[in-house]
C-alpha positions as CSV (number, residue, x, y, z in Angstrom):
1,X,39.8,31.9,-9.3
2,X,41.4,32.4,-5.9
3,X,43.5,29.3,-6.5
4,X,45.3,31.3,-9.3
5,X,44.9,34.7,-8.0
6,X,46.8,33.8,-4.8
7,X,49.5,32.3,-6.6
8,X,52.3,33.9,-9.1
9,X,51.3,31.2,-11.7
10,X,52.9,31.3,-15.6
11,X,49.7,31.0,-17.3
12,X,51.5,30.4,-20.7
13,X,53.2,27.5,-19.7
14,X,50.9,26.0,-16.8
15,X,48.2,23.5,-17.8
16,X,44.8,23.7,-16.8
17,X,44.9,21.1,-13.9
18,X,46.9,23.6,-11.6
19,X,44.1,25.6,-11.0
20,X,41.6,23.0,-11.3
21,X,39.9,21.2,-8.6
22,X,40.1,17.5,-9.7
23,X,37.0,16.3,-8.3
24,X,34.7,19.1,-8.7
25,X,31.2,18.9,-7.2
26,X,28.6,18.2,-10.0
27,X,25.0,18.6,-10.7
28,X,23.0,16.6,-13.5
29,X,20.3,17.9,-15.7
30,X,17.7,17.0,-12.6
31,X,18.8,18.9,-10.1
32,X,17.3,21.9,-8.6
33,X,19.3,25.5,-8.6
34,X,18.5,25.5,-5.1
35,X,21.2,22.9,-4.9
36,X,23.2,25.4,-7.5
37,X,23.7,27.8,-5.2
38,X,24.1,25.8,-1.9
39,X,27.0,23.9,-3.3
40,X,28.2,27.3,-5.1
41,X,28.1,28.8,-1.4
42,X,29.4,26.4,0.9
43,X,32.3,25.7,-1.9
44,X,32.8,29.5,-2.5
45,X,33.1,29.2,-6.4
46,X,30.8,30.7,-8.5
47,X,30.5,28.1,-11.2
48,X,29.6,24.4,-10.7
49,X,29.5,21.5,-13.8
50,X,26.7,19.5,-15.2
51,X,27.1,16.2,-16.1
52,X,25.3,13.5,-17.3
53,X,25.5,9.8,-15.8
54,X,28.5,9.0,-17.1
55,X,29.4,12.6,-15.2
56,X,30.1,13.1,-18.9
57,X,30.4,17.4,-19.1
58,X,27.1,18.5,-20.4
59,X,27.6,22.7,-19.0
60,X,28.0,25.0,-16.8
61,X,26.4,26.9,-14.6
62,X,27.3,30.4,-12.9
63,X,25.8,32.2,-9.9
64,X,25.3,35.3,-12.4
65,X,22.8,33.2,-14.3
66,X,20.8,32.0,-11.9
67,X,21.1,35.2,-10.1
68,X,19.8,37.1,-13.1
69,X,17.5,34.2,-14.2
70,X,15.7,34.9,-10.3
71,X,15.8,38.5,-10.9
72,X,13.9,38.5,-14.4
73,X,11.4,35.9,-12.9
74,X,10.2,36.8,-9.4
75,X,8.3,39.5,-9.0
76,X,9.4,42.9,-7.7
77,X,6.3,43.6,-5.8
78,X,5.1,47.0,-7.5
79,X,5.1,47.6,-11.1
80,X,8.6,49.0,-11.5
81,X,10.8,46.3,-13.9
82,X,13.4,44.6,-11.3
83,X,16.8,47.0,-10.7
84,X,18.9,44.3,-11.5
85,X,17.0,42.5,-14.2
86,X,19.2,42.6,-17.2
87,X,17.6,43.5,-20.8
């Protein structure tokens, strides 16, 4: 987002590629989210691709989902429902 944010960009009349990386890092269906979120952090964008072995698009997946996936999954450690857990 950054990479349009920063920028006075036309968004009518720009394509997509402008504010596209053109070789994204990818994960495929195997990979941990472990990996997810490393690659999410050291790349500081808060989506990454999955693809399959073609690197064929398969989806997408977001920090906010795996965040809120974690927070409705691990325990809290009393017997309160997590703060952040979404309903």
């Amino acid at each position: 987002m950054t990479t349009v944010a920063a920028r006075k960009i036309d968004l009518d009349r720009r394509p997509v590629r402008v504010a596209m990386r053109p070789e994204p890092d990818c994960l495929e269906m195997d990979d941990e989210l472990v990996y997810a979120l490393h690659h999410m952090s050291v790349g500081e964008y808060r989506h990454i691709p999955v693809v399959d072995a073609q690197r064929q698009p398969l989806a997408v997946v977001s920090m906010q989902a795996i965040m809120g996936l974690h927070c409705r999954v691990l325990p809290t450690g009393d017997s309160q429902p997590s703060p952040f857990a979404s309903s």
